[in-house]
N, C-alpha and C positions, 0 to 999 in steps of 0.2 A: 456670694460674699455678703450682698446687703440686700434690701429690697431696692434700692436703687441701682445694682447691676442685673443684667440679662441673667435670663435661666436656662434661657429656652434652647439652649445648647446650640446655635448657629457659630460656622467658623469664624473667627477675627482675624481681619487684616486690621493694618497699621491705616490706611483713608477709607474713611464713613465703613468700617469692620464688614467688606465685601465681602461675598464666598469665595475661597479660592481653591477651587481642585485640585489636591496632591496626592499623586499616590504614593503607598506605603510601598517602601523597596523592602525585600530581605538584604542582610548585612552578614559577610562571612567572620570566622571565628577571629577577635582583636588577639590574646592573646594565647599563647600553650600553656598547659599545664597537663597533670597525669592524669588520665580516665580514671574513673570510680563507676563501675557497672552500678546504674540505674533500678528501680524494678521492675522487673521482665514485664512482657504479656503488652504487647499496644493493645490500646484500645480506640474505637473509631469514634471520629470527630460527634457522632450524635450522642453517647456511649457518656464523651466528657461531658458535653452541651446538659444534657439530663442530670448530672452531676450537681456540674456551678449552679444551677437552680434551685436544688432540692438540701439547701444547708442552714435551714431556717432555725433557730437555738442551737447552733452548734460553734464550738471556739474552731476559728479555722486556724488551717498552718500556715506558719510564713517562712519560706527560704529569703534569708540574704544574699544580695548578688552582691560580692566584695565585701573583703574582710578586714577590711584597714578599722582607722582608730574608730570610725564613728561608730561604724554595726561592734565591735570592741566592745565600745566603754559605754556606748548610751544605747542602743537598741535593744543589741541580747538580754544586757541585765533589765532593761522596761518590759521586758517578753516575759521575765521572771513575775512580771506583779500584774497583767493583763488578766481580761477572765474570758474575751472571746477572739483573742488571737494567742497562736503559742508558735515559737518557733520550732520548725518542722523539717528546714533544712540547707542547706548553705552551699554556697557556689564560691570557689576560690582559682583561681592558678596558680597556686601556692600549696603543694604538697605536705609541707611540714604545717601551715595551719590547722591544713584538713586534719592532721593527726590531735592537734593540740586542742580545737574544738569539739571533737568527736569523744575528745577524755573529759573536757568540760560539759560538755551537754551532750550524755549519751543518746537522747533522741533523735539528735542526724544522723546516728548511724544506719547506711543502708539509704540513704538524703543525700549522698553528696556528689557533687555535679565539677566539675571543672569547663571552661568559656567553647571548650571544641564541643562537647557532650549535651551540653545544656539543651538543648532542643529537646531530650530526652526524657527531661523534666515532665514532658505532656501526660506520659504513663502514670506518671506518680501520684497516686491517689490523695499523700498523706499531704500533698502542698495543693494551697487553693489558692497563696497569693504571692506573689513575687516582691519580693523590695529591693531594686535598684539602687546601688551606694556605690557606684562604681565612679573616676572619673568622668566630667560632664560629657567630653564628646563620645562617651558609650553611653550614654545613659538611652538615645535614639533606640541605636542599634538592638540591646539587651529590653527595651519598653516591647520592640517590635516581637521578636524571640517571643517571648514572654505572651503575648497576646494571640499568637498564633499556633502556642503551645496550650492552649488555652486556660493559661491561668489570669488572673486579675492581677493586678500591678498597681503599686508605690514606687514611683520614681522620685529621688530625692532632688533638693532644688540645685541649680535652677534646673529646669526643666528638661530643660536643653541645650546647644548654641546661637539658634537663631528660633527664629517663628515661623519658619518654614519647617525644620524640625520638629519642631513641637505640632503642626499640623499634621504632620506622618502619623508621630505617635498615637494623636486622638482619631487618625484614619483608621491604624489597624486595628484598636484597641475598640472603638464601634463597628467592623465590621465584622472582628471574631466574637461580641456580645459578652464583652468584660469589662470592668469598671476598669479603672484612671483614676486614681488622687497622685499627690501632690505632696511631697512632706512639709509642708506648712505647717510646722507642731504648735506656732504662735496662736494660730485659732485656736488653743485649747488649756491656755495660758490666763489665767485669770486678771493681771492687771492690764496687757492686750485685749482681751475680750471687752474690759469695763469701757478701755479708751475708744475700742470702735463702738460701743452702744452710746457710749455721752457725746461720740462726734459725728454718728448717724444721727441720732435721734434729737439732735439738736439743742443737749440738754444745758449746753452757755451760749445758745443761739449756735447757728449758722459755723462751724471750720473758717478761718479767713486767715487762719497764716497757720502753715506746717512747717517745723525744721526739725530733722531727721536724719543721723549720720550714725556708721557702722563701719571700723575700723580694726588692724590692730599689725604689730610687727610681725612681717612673713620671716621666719627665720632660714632655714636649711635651705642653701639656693640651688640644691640637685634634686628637688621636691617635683613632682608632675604639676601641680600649681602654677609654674612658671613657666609651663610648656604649652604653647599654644595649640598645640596638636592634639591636646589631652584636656585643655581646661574651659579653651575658645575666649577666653579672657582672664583677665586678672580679676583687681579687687571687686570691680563693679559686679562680675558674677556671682563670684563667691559668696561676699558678702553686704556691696549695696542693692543686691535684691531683696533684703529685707527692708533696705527705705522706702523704696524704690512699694513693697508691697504693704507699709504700715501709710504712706501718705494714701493708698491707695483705698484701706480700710476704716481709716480715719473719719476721711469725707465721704466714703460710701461712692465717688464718683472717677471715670476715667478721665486721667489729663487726655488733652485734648492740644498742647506744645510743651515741648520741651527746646532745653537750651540745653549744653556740657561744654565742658574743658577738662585737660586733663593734664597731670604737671607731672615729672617724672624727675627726682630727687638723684636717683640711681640707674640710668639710663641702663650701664651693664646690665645687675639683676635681672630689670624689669626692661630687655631686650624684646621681651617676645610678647609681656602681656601688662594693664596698665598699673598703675602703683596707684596714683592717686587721682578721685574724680569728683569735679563737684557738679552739680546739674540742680537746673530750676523746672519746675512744672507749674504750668497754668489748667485748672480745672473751670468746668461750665457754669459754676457757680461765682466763678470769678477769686475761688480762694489760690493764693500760691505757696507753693511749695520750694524751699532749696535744703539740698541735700548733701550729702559728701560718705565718701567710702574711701578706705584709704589700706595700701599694705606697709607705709611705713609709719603710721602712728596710731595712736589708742582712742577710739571715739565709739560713743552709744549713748546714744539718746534718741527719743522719742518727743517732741513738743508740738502742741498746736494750742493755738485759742482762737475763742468766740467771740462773740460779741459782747458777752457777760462774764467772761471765766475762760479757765485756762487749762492744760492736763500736761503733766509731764511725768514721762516714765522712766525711769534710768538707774541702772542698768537698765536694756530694755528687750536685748535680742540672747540673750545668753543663754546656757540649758539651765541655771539655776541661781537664785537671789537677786531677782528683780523684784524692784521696788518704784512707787508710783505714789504721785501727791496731785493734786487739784487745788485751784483756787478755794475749793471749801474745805479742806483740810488733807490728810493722808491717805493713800488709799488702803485699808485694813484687809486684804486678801490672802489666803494662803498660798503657801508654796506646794507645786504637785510635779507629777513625774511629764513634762510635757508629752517624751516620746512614746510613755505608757497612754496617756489619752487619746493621745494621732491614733494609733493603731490598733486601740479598741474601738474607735468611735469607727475606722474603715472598716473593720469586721463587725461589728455590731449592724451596719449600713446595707453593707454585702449580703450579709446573712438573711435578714429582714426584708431585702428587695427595692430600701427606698433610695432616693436620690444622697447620693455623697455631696457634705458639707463642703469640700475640695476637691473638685475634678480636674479635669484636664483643660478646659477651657479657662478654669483658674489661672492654671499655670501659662498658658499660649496670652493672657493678656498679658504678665511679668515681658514675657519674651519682645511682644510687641515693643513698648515701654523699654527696655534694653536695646533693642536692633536702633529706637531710636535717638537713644543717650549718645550712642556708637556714629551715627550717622552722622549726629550735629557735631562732633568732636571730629570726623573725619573734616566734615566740610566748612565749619566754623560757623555755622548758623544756625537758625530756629530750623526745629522739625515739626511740623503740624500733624496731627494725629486726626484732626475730624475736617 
């Protein structure tokens, strides 16, 4: 993330980021849906191994795992304008999707996989990488699949449900010799990027105050969203993982305490997962952060200041028309296709052989930092991280 976070890919626990041994379970099929014969002919695990290595200038394939709005409206069509990734084939339990994208983008056909089959995926020459867009508490299960079918994986945020989760994933995904990102599209966002290089690099002095909140009105209350068994929380998943991950890249450094509360407007609704959360973080530099995520009202912003100066981005997390100013004037950056950059820059990475800009130990620290928003809310106190 910065030069002030680790690289060196060691596992992170929540005290002093200890090793902790997990192994990776297989997970049986979550839901049905109708087989779509695969392409024939297995091939042996050394067969693919020789494969995933040898795709150096080449645009790799990406299957979508779930077909809801986001692979929809912002993936597919960014898959339209990439130049080293293309989408290559798609996983649904949804039969009539499978039809209606296969008329939209005749390259899946002969691609298309349903959650019992998926395993199947391993034969298929024409996908190299997986992207996970399914409800969070699959996103485990379908990283693991995925990894051990041996394709490389994009798991969309967060990560996980917990950071024991998120350790599975980065287990199996190191042991079968595949990459792990992250869908972090923010790192590829230009008024994002400015804010982390002006509050890494210390360019108004030193970060010493962040406030950061991401919101908005949860509508349809028969949504999986609301179901804890599908989503593992509310707002704070959803969507204060991106505070939760801009205080993070701001200062370039890991909280080290956290405080939360959590206030619930609509207790029915939001029975099962939280509605509104605000939490404070203390970093080793001594700078603080407070935040807020919310599913009953509209909030995004991004603010921190220095010592000298100030940066505020707002809108700040959206897929499109963010906009950013500094104490020394506007910030003048263009607008680009965020999820078109993610996923060229992961195949670009993959193909090349070098270290991904967002891995999985990316994401396992979010997780960290969540399990312990969650805690301090359960027990009504400080959580210490170091």
């Amino acid at each position: 993330m910065s030069p002030k976070h680790s690289r060196s890919g060691a596992p992170i626990t929540r005290r002093g980021f200890a090793k902790s041994a997990v192994t990776a379970i297989g997970l049986g099929p979550v839901l049905s849906g109708s087989k779509v014969p695969s392409a024939p002919g297995a091939k042996s695990e050394q067969e693919r191994s020789n494969r995933r290595f040898d795709r150096s200038g080449a645009s790799l394939g990406i299957a979508l795992v779930g077909l809801g709005n986001y692979s929809a409206n912002q993936l597919a069509p960014a898959l339209q304008e990439t130049q080293h990734v293309h989408l290559a084939g798609i996983v649904t339990g949804t039969p009539e999707k499978a039809v209606t994208w296969q008329e939209r983008y005749p390259q899946v056909q002969g691609h298309v996989y349903d959650y019992e089959n998926f395993d199947q995926i391993a034969d298929d020459d024409a996908i190299d990488i997986v992207y996970v867009v399914l409800p969070n508490s699959m996103h485990a299960e379908f990283t693991i699949r995925a990894a051990r079918a041996g394709k490389h994986v994009i798991c969309e945020k967060p990560m996980a449900v917990s950071a024991d989760e998120a350790r599975e994933m980065i287990t199996a995904c190191e042991s079968a010799g595949v990459h792990l990102s992250i869908g972090y599209r923010l790192h590829y966002e230009p008024h994002n990027v400015e804010a982390m290089r002006i509050g890494q690099e210390g360019v108004f002095g030193d970060p010493k105050y962040v406030q950061t909140s991401f919101g908005f009105r949860l509508g349809n209350p028969n949504q999986w969203r609301l179901r804890k068994s599908l989503a593992g929380g509310g707002a704070l998943m959803d969507v204060g993982i991106y505070a939760v991950q801009a205080a993070r890249y701001v200062t370039g450094e890991e909280p080290i305490r956290v405080t939360a509360q959590e206030v619930k407007t609509d207790p029915l609704k939001f029975a099962e997962v939280d509605e509104t959360v605000t939490w404070q973080m203390t970093f080793p530099s001594g700078c603080i952060a407070t935040c807020a995520t919310s599913y009953a009202a509209r909030m995004e912003r991004l603010f921190f200041a220095g010592t000298s100066g100030w940066v505020e981005v707002r809108p700040a997390y959206i897929y499109g028309g963010i906009g950013g100013r500094t104490s020394s004037g506007p910030m003048d950056l263009p607008a680009v296709n965020q999820q078109a950059r993610h996923m060229d820059a992961v195949g670009e990475s993959i193909a090349a052989g070098t270290r991904l800009r967002i891995d999985g130990y990316e994401g396992l620290r979010d997780m960290v930092v969540l399990d312990a928003i969650y805690e301090s809310i359960r027990t009504g106190g400080a959580v210490d991280l170091a």
